[in-house]
KOLLO-198211 format. One record per residue (C-alpha): residue in one letter; x, y, z; chain; residue number from 1. Coordinates in steps of 0.05 Angstrom, whole numbers, always signed. Example, Ala and Ser with C-alpha at 12.3 -4.5 7.8 and 13.67 -1.06 7.14 Angstrom:
KOLLO-198211
aa_c1_c2_c3_ch_i
A_+246_-90_+156_A_1 $
S_+273_-21_+143_A_2 $
end
This chain:
KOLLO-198211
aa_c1_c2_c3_ch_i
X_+0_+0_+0_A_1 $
X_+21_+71_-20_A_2 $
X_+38_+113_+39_A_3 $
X_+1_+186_+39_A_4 $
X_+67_+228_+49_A_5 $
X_+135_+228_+7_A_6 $
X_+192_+268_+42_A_7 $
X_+244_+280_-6_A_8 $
X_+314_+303_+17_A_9 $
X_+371_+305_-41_A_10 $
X_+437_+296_-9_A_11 $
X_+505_+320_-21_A_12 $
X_+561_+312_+32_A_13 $
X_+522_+331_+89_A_14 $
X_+539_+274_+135_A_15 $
X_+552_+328_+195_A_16 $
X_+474_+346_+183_A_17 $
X_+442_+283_+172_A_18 $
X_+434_+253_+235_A_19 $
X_+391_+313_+265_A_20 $
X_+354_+316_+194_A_21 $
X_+333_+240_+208_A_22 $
X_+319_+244_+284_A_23 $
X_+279_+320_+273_A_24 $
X_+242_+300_+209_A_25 $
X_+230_+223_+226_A_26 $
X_+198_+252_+301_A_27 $
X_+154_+296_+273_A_28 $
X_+121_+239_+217_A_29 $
X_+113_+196_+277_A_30 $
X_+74_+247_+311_A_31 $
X_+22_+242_+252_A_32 $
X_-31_+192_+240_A_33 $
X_-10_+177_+179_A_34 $
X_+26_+143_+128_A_35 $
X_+99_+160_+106_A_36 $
X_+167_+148_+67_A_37 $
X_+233_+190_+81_A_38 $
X_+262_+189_+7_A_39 $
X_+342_+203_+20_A_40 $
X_+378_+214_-44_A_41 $
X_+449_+215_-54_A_42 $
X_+485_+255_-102_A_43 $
X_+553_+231_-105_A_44 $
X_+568_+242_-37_A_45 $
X_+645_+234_-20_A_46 $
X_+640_+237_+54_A_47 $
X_+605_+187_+96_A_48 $
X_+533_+202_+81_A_49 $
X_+517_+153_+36_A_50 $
X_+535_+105_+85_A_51 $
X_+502_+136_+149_A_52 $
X_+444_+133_+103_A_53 $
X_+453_+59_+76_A_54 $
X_+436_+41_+159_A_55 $
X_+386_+92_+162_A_56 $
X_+343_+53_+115_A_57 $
X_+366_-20_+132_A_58 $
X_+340_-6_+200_A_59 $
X_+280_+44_+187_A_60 $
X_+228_+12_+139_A_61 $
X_+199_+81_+128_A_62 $
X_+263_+106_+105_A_63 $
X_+282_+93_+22_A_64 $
X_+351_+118_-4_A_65 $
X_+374_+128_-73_A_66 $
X_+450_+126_-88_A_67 $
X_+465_+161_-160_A_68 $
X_+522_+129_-194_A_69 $
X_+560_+200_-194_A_70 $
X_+544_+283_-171_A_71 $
X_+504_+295_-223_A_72 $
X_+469_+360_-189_A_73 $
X_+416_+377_-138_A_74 $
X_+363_+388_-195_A_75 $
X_+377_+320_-215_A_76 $
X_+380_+284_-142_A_77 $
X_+312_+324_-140_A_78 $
X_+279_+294_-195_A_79 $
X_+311_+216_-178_A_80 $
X_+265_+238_-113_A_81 $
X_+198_+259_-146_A_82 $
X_+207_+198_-196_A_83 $
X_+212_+141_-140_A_84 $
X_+157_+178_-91_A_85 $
X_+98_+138_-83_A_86 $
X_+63_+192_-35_A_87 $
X_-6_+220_-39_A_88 $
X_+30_+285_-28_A_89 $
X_+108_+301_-24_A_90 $
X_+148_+354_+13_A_91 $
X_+217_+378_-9_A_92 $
X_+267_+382_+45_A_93 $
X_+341_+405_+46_A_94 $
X_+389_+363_+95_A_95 $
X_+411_+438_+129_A_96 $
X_+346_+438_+160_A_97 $
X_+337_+509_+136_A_98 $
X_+274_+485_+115_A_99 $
X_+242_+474_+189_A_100 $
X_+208_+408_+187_A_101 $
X_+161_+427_+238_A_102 $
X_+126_+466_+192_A_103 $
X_+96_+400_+163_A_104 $
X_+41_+388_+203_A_105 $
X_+19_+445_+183_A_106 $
X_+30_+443_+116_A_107 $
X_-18_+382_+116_A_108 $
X_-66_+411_+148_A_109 $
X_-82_+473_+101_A_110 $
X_-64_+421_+36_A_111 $
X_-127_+389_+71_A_112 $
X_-178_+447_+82_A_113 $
X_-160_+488_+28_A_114 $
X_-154_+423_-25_A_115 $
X_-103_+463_-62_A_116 $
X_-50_+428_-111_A_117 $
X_+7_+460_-77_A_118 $
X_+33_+498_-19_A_119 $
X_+100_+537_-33_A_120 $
X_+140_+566_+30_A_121 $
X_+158_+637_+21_A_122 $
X_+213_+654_+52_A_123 $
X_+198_+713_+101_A_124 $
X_+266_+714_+130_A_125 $
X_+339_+675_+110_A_126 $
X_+366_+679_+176_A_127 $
X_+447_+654_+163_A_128 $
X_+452_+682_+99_A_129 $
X_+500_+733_+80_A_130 $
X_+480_+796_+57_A_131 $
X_+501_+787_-12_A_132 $
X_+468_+723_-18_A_133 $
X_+404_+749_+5_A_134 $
X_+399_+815_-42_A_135 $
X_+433_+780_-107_A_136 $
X_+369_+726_-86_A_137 $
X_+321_+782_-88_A_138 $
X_+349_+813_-158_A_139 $
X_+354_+742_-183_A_140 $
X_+277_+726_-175_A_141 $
X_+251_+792_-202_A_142 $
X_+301_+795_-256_A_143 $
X_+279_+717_-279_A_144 $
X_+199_+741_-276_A_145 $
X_+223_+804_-312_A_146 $
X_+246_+762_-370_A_147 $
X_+207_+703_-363_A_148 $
X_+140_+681_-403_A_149 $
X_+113_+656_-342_A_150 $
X_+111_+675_-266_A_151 $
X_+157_+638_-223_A_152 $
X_+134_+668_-151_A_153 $
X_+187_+705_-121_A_154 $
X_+236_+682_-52_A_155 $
X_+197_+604_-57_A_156 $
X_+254_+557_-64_A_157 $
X_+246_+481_-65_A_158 $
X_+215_+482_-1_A_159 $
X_+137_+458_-11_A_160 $
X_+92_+411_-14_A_161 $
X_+53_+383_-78_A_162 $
X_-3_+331_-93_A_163 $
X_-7_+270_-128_A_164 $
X_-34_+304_-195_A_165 $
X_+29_+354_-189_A_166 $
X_+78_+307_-181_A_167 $
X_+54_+266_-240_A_168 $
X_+52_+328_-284_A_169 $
X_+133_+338_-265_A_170 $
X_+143_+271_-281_A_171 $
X_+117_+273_-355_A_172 $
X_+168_+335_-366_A_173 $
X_+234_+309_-400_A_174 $
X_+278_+363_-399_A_175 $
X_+349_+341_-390_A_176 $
X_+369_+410_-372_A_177 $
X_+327_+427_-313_A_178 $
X_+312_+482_-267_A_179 $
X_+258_+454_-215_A_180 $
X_+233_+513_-190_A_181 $
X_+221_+541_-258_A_182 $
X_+187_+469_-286_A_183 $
X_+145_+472_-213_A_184 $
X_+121_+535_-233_A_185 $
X_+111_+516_-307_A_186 $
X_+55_+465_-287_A_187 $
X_+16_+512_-249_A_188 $
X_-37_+481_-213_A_189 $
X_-72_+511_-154_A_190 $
X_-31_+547_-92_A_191 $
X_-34_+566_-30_A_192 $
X_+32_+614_-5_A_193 $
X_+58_+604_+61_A_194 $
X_+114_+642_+95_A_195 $
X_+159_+626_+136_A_196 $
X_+233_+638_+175_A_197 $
X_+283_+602_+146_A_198 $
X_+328_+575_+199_A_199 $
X_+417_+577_+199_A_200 $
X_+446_+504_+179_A_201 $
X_+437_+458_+239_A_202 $
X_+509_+434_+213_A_203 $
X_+565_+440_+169_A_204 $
X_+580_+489_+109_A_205 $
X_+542_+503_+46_A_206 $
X_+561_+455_-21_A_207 $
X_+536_+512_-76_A_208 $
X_+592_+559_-89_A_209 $
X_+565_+629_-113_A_210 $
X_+604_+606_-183_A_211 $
X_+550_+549_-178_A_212 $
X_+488_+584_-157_A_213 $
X_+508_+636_-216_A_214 $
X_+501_+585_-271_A_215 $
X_+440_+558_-238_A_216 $
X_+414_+624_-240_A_217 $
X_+437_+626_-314_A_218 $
X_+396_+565_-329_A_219 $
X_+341_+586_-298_A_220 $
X_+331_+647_-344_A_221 $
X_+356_+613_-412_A_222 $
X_+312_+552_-392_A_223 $
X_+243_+590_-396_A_224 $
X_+245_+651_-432_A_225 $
X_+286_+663_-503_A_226 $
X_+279_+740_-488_A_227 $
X_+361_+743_-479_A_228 $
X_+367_+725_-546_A_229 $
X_+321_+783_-561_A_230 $
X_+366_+827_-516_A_231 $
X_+421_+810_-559_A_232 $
X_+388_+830_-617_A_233 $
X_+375_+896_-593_A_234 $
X_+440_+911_-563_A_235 $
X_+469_+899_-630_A_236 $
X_+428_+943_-670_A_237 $
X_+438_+994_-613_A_238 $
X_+519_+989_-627_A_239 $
X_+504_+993_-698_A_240 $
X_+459_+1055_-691_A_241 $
X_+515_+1084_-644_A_242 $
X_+570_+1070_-691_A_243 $
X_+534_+1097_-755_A_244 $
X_+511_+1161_-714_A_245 $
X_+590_+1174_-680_A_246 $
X_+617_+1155_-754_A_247 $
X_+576_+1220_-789_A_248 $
X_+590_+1259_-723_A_249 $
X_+663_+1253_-735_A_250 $
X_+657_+1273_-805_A_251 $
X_+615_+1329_-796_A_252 $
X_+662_+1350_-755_A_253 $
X_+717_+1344_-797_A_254 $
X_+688_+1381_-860_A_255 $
X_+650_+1434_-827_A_256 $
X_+704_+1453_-766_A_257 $
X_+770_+1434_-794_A_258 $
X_+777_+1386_-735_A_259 $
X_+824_+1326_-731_A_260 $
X_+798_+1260_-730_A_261 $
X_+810_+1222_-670_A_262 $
X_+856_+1174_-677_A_263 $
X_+874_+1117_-633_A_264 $
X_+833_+1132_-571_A_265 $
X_+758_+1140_-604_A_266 $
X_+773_+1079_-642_A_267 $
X_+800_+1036_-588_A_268 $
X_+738_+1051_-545_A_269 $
X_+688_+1030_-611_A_270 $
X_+721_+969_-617_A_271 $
X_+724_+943_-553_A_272 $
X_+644_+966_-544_A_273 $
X_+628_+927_-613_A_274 $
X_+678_+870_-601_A_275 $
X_+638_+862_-528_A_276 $
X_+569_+864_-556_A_277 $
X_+583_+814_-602_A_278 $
X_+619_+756_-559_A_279 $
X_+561_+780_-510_A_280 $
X_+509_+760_-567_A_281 $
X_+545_+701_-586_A_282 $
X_+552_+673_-518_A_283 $
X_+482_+669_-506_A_284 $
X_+464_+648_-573_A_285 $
X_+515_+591_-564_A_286 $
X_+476_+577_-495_A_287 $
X_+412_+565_-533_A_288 $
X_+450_+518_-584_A_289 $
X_+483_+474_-527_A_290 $
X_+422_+469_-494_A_291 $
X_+389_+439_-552_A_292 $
X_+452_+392_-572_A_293 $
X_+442_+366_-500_A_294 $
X_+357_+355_-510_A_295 $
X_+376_+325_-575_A_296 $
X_+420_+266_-543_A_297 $
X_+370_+237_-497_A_298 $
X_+404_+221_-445_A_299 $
X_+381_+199_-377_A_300 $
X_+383_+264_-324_A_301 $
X_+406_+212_-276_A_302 $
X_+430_+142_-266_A_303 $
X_+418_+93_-196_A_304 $
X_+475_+69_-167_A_305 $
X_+433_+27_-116_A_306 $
X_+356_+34_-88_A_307 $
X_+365_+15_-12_A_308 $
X_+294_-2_+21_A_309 $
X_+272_-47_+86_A_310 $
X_+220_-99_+74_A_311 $
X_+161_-86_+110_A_312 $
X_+136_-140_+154_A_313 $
X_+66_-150_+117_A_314 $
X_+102_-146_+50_A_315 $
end
């Protein structure tokens, strides 16, 4: 039998956080009538996490983990998690415990009144963040709706909780280049908005480097929206406009006020502007071709080392 909950928790070297994930999030199911799997998925962990968790679930028969052949990305360990759920519902946790797990109860109990397709957690506060994290967050949302075709609703990370018909809607999307919140937001569905304080790590340091959340940020806005290849466009027939207008400037000048042209200087500065523009407009055209040579080879967005799982005693 199917249990009602799916608690998915990707995993990447987090072996100093994992034991108070388990003991917080595994107390708190207990506490509930109901049903429940703890889905643990390891991304290519090369601490000792995949091993605390290997115990975890030959011990706990509520607890399944997933062991990916390699690091193949958190967007990736997140979708090995949706696609192995078997939940009437499923909540998205992060091993920091940033994400306060006590907040599920309640989660649960407005998914029941308000029968709503999902719940997304806005984050009120990001308490252990630095500064710069938190404001380039803020731009980053409101620059992606900016040049997105769709809303993606701003400070909700991964964070929430979504229903059977949701989670089989992400599941028919086959995008090998994927950026969750964006394809969460992509299915619509109905919502409910929650906030919240997001707590500082209960242990150890963060895994995404600001080189990585950069790119993921990158993907996110070249994944749904092909308006940067519009920007290019415009930029370059801005330069052109600018160069064509400076070009008769100078030579107006020239004839009419006897005035030098300007050598080396004027021209350095034009070049380097035009030279920019163009690697600028050929780097994100070249984005929009790899992304397609990737699509076009099919392959799997992840690959299962091992699926570890207790029997249960009536199975």
């Amino acid at each position: 039998m199917n249990p009602e909950l799916s608690i998915v928790i990707p995993v990447y070297n987090e072996i100093e956080a994992l034991p108070f994930c388990y003991k917080r999030v595994s107390h708190i199911l207990k506490s509930l009538d109901i049903s429940y799997e703890i889905i643990f998925i390891d991304d290519g962990s090369i601490d000792e996490s995949a091993m605390f968790m290997s115990d975890l679930a030959e011990n706990d028969e509520n607890v399944k983990v997933i062991l990916l052949s390699r690091n193949f990305g958190k967007e990736a360990a997140l979708s090995a998690g949706i696609d192995f759920s078997l939940g009437e519902a499923l909540i998205i946790l992060d091993a920091d415990l940033q994400d306060p797990p006590e907040l599920i109860p309640e989660m649960l109990k407005i998914w029941k009144e308000k029968d709503v397709d999902t719940i997304l957690m806005k984050r009120a506060e990001r308490a252990g963040e630095s500064y710069i994290k938190k404001r380039s967050a803020y731009w980053f949302y409101r620059i992606l709706n900016k040049l997105s075709d769709f809303h993606i609703p701003e400070d909700v990370g991964d964070f929430r909780l979504m229903n059977k018909k949701t989670i089989e809607a992400i599941k028919n999307l086959p995008e090998r280049n994927r950026y969750t919140k964006g394809l969460f937001a992509w299915v619509g569905m109905d919502a409910y908005i929650m906030e919240y304080e997001r707590d500082p790590r209960v242990a150890g340091k963060a895994k995404q480097r600001y080189s990585s959340l950069f790119q993921l940020a990158f993907e996110g806005i070249t994944s749904f929206s092909i308006r940067p290849l519009k920007v290019s466009t415009y930029l370059g027939i801005v330069s052109a406009l600018f160069g064509f207008l400076f070009g008769i400037y100078i030579a107006a000048k020239a004839l009419f006020m006897g005035d030098p042209v300007p050598g080396y200087p004027s021209m350095t500065a034009i070049i380097t502007f035009l030279g920019g523009v163009q690697l600028l407009s050929i780097g994100i055209l070249g984005e929009y071709v790899g992304k397609t040579y990737i699509e076009s080879k099919k392959r799997p967005i992840y690959l299962v080392k091992k699926l570890i799982t207790k029997k249960k005693k009536d199975d």
